[in-house]
VEXDREN-2710 file (C-alpha; in Angstrom, 1 decimal):
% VEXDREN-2710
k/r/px/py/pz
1/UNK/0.0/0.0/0.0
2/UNK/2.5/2.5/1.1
3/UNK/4.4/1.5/-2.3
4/UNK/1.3/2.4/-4.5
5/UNK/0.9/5.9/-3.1
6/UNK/5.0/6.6/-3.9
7/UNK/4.8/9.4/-7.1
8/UNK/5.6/8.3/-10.7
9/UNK/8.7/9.1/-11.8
10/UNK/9.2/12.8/-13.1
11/UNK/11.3/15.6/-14.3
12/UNK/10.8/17.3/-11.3
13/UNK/12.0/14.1/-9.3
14/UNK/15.4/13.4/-10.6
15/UNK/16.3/17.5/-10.1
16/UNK/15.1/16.7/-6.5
17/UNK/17.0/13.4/-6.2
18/UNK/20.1/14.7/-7.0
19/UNK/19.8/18.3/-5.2
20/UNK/19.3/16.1/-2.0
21/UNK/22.5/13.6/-3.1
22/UNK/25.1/16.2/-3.8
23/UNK/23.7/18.3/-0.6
24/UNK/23.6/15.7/1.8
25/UNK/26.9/14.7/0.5
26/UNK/29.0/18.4/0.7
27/UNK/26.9/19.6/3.9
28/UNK/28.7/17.1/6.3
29/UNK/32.1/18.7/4.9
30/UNK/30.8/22.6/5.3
31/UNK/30.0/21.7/8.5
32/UNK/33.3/20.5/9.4
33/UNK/35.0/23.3/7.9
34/UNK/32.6/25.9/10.0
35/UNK/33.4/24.0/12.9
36/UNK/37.1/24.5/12.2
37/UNK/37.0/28.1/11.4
38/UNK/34.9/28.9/14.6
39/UNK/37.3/27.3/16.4
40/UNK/39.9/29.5/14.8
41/UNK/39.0/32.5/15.6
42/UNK/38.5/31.7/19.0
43/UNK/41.3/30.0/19.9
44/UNK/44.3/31.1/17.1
45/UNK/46.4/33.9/18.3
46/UNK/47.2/35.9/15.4
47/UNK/50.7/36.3/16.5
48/UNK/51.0/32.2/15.9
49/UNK/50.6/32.2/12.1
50/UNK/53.7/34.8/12.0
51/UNK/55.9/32.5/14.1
52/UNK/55.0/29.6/12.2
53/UNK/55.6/31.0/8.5
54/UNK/58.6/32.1/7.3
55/UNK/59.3/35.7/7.2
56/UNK/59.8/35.1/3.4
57/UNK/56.7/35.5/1.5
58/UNK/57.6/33.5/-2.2
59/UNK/59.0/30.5/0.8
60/UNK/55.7/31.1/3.0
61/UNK/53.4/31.0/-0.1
62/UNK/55.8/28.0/-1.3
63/UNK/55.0/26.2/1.8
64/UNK/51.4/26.7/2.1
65/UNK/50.7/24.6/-1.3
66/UNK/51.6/21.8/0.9
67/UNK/49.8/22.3/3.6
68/UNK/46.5/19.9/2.8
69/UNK/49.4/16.9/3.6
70/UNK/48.8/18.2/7.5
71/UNK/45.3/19.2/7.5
72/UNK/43.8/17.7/4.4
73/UNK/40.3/19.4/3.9
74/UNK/37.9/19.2/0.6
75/UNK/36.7/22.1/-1.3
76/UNK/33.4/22.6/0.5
77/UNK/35.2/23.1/4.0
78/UNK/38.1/25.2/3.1
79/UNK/36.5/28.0/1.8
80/UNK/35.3/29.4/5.2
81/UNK/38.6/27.8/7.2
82/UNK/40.5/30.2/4.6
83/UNK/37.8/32.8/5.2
84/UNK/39.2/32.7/9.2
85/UNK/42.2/32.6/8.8
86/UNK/42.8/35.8/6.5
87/UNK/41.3/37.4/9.4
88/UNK/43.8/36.4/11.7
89/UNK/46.4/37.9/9.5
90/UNK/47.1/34.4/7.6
91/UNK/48.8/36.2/3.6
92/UNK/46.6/36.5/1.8
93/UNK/49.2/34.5/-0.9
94/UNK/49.7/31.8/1.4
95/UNK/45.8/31.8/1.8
96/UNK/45.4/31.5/-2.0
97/UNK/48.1/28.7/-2.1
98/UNK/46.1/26.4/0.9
99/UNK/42.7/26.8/-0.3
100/UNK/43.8/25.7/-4.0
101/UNK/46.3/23.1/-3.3
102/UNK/44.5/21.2/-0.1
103/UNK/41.7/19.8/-2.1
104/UNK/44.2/18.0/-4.2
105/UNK/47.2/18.0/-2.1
106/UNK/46.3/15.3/0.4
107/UNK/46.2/12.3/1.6
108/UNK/42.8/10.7/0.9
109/UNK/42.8/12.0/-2.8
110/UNK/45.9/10.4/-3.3
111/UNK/44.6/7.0/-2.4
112/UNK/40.9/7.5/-4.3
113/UNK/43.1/8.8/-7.1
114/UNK/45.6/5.9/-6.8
115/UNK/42.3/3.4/-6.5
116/UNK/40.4/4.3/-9.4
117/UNK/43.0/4.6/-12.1
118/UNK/44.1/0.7/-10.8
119/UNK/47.6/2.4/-9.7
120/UNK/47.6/0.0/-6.6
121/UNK/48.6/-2.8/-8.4
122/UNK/51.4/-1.0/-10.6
123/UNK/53.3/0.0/-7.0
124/UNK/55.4/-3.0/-6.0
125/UNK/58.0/-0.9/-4.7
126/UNK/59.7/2.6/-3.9
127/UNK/61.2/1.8/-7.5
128/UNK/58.2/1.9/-9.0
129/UNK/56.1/4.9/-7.5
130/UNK/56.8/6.8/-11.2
131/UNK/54.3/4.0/-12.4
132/UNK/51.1/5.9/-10.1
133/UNK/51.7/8.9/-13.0
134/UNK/48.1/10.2/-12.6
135/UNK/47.9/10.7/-9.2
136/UNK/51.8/12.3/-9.2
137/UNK/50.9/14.3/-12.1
138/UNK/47.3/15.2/-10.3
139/UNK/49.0/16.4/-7.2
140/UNK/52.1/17.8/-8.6
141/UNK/50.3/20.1/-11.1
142/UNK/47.7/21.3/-8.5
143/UNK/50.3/22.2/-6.3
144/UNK/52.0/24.2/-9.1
145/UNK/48.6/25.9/-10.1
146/UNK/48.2/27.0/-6.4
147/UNK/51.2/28.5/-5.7
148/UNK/51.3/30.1/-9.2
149/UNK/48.5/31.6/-8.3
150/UNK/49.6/32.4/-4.9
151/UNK/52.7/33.7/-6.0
152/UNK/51.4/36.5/-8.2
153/UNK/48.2/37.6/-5.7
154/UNK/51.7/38.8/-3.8
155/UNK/51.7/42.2/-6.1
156/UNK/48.1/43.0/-4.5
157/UNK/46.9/44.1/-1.0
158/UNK/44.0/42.3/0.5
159/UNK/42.0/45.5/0.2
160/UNK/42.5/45.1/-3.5
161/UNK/41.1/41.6/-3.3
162/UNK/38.9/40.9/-0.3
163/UNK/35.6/42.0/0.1
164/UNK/35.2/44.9/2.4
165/UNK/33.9/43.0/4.8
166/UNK/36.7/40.8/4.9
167/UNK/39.8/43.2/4.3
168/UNK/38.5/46.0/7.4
169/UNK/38.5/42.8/9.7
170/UNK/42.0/41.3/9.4
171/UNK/44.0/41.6/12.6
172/UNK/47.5/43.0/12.5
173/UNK/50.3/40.5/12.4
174/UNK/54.0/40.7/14.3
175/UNK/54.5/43.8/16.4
176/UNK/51.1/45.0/15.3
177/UNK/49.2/42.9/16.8
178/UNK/49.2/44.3/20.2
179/UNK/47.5/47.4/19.0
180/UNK/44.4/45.5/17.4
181/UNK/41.9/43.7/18.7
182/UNK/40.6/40.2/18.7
183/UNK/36.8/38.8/17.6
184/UNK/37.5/36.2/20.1
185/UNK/36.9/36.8/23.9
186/UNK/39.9/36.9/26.3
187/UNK/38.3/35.6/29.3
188/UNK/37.3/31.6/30.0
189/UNK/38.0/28.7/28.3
190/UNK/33.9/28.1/28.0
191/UNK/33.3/31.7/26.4
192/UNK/35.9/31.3/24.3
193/UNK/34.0/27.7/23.0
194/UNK/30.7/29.2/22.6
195/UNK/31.9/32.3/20.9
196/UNK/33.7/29.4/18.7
197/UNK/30.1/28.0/17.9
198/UNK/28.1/31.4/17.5
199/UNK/30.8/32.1/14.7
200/UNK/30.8/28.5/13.3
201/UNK/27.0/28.9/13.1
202/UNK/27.1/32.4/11.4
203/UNK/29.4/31.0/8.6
204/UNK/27.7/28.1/8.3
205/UNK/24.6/29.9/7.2
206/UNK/26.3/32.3/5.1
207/UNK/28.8/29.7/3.0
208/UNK/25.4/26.8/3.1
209/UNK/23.5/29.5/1.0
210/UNK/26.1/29.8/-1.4
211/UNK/26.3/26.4/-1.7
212/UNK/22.9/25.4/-1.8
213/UNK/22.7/28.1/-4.9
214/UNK/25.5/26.1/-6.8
215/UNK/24.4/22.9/-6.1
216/UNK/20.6/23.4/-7.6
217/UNK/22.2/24.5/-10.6
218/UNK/24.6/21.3/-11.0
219/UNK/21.8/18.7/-10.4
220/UNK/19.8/20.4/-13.2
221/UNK/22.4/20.2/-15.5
222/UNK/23.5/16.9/-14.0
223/UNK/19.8/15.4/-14.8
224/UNK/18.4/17.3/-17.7
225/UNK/21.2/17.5/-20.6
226/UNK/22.1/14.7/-22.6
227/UNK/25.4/13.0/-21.2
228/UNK/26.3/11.7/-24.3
229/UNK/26.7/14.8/-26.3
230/UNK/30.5/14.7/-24.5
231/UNK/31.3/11.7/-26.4
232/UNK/31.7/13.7/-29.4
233/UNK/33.2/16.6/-28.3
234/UNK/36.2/14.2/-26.7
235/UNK/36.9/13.0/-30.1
236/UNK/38.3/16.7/-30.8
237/UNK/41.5/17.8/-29.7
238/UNK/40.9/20.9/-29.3
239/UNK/37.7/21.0/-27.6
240/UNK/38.4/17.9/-25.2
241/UNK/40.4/19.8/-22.7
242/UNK/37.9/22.3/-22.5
243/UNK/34.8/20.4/-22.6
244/UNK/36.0/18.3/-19.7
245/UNK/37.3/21.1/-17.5
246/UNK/33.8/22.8/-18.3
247/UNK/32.5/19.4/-17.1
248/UNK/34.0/19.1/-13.8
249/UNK/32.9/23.3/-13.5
250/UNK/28.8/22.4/-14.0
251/UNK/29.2/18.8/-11.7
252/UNK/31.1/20.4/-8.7
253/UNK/31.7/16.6/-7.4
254/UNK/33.8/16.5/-4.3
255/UNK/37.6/16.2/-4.6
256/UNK/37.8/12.7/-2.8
257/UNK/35.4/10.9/-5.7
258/UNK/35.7/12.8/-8.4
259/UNK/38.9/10.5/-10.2
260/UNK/36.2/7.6/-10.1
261/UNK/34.0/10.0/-12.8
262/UNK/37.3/10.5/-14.6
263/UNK/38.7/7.0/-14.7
264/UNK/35.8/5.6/-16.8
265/UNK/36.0/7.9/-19.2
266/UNK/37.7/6.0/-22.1
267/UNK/36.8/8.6/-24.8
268/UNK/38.9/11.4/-23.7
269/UNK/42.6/11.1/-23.0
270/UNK/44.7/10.8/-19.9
271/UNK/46.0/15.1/-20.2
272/UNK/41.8/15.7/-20.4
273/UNK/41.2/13.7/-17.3
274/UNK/44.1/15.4/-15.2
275/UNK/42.6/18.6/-16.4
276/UNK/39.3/17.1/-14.9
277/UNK/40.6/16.2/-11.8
278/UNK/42.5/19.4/-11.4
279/UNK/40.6/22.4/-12.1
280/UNK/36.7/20.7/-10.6
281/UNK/38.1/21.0/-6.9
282/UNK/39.6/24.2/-7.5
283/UNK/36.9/26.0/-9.7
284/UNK/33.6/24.4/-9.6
285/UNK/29.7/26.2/-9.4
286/UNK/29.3/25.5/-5.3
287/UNK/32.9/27.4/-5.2
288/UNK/32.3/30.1/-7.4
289/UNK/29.2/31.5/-4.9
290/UNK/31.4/30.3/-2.0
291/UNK/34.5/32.5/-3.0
292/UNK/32.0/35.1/-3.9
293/UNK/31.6/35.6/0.0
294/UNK/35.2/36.1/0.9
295/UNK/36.2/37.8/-2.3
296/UNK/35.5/40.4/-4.7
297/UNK/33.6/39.8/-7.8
298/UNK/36.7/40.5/-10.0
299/UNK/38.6/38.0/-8.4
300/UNK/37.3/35.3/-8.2
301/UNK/36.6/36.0/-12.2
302/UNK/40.0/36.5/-12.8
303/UNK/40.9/33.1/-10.5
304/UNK/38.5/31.2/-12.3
305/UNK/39.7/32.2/-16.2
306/UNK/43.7/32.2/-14.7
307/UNK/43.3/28.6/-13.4
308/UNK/41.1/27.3/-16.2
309/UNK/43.9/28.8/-18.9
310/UNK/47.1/27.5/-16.5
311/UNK/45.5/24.2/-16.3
312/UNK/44.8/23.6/-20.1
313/UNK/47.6/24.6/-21.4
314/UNK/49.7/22.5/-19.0
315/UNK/47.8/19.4/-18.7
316/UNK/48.7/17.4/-21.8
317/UNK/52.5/18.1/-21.4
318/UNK/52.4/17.7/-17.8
319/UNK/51.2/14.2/-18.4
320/UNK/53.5/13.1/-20.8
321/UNK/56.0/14.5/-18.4
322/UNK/55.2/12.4/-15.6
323/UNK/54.8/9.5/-17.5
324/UNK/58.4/9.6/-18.7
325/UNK/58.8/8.2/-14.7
326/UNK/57.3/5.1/-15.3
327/UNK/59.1/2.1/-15.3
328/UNK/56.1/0.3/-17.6
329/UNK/54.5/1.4/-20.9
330/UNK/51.6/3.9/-20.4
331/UNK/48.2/2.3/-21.3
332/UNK/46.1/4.5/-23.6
END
């Protein structure tokens, strides 16, 4: 009985289905990364990122890229970790560099990546880690997108950049610091961890709007266009890389799953998938409203058309590249 009275099957239904999938899926991560950046600015003295960092800018931005090794976040939670710590006096450069590289740069995307292009199995010893070229050429490149990236947001000031908001809340770094003032309370350890959850709550609801906007546009897309269109579009070299990268832009999948879309995909070549796997948890629809509340509308345009032209022109080569390091013939 209750089976009879379920709704046929509509149009309307699979948009549903798979808002509800992707958002039950990226809300967990949002949530973590709120979590993290309440905690943050309750808790981080600004003075610690200075003494942590080198004094060196092009070596602190350097650094940062690999900083989703330590604390290996997905796309949808470092957006408002990154939003945190800018106002703690985190560069912004260094800021640019994390929040790019750490969806790629980390652990668990190194073993989804390793699992679903069958890389496992073509690892027998340290000898032989030049035979696991996607997932060296996926992390290598998005490192060197991030800090390229990084590295020239260094010949701008965060006012430049940052929304207003944003830039007239940053709290002065190094000797500084002592004349600014803290967001976070000074007093017990218990105000301190419910001012923590007030701001985790506020940036929860401002980043899950956002979200929720980009993710009602990629289950329409993702249910109501004609997958196989790509097919034919793969067989031309010079709209595959695009095509693909576009792809990964309208399905915003999450950074940790996305290589087992990519891996099936025998029409397009191994320089279109890296481009897949690389640009989608950098620039994707969920991220574009995301950085649109930390940033200014010009930025995050320009970030969006500089990472999209770094990664297509560099894909291709740097696969072929990386696959000079194996130690076996590269399937097709």
């Amino acid at each position: 009985m209750i089976l009879a009275a379920l709704p046929e099957p509509s149009r309307f239904g699979d948009v549903l289905m798979a808002f509800l999938s992707i958002l039950f899926e990226g809300a967990p991560y949002i949530m973590i990364g709120t979590l993290l950046s309440g905690l943050i600015d309750a808790f981080l003295p600004a003075k610690l990122l200075d003494r942590v960092l080198p004094r060196n800018k092009v070596l602190s931005t350097l650094i940062a890229g690999f900083l989703g090794l330590i604390f290996p976040v997905c796309e949808c939670a470092v957006v408002p970790v990154i939003r945190r710590l800018v106002k703690k006096g985190l560069p912004l450069s260094c800021a640019l560099s994390y929040m790019l590289a750490a969806p790629i740069m980390n652990p668990i995307v190194a073993v989804s990546t390793l699992t679903a292009f069958k890389e496992f199995e073509k690892i027998t010893g340290f000898s032989t880690l030049g035979n696991a070229s996607m997932t060296i050429a996926r992390l290598s490149l998005g490192y060197l997108v991030a800090v390229i990236v990084g590295l020239v947001v260094l010949r701008f000031k965060p006012a430049q950049l940052l929304k207003p908001s944003i830039a007239n809340s940053i709290e002065p770094s190094g000797d500084d610091a002592s004349a600014g003032h803290s967001h976070a309370p000074k007093s017990s350890f218990n105000g301190k961890l419910v001012h923590a959850f007030r701001t985790a709550m506020g940036d929860f609801l401002d980043t899950g709007m956002y979200f929720t906007i980009g993710v009602i546009i990629t289950s329409v897309f993702n249910t109501q266009v004609d997958q196989s269109i790509l097919d034919n579009v793969a067989k031309n070299g010079l709209l595959a890389i695009p095509s693909i990268m576009g792809l990964a832009f309208i399905l915003s999948l999450c950074s940790t799953s996305d290589a087992f879309i990519a891996a099936p995909m025998a029409a397009f070549s191994m320089g279109a998938k890296l481009a897949f796997l690389v640009f989608g948890p950098m620039m994707d629809i969920k991220l574009m409203f995301m950085y649109a509340a930390v940033f200014k509308r010009r930025m995050v345009i320009a970030m969006l058309l500089g990472t999209a032209l770094l990664i297509a022109v560099l894909a291709e080569p740097w696969t072929a590249l990386v696959q000079l390091l194996q130690n076996t013939p590269s399937k097709p």
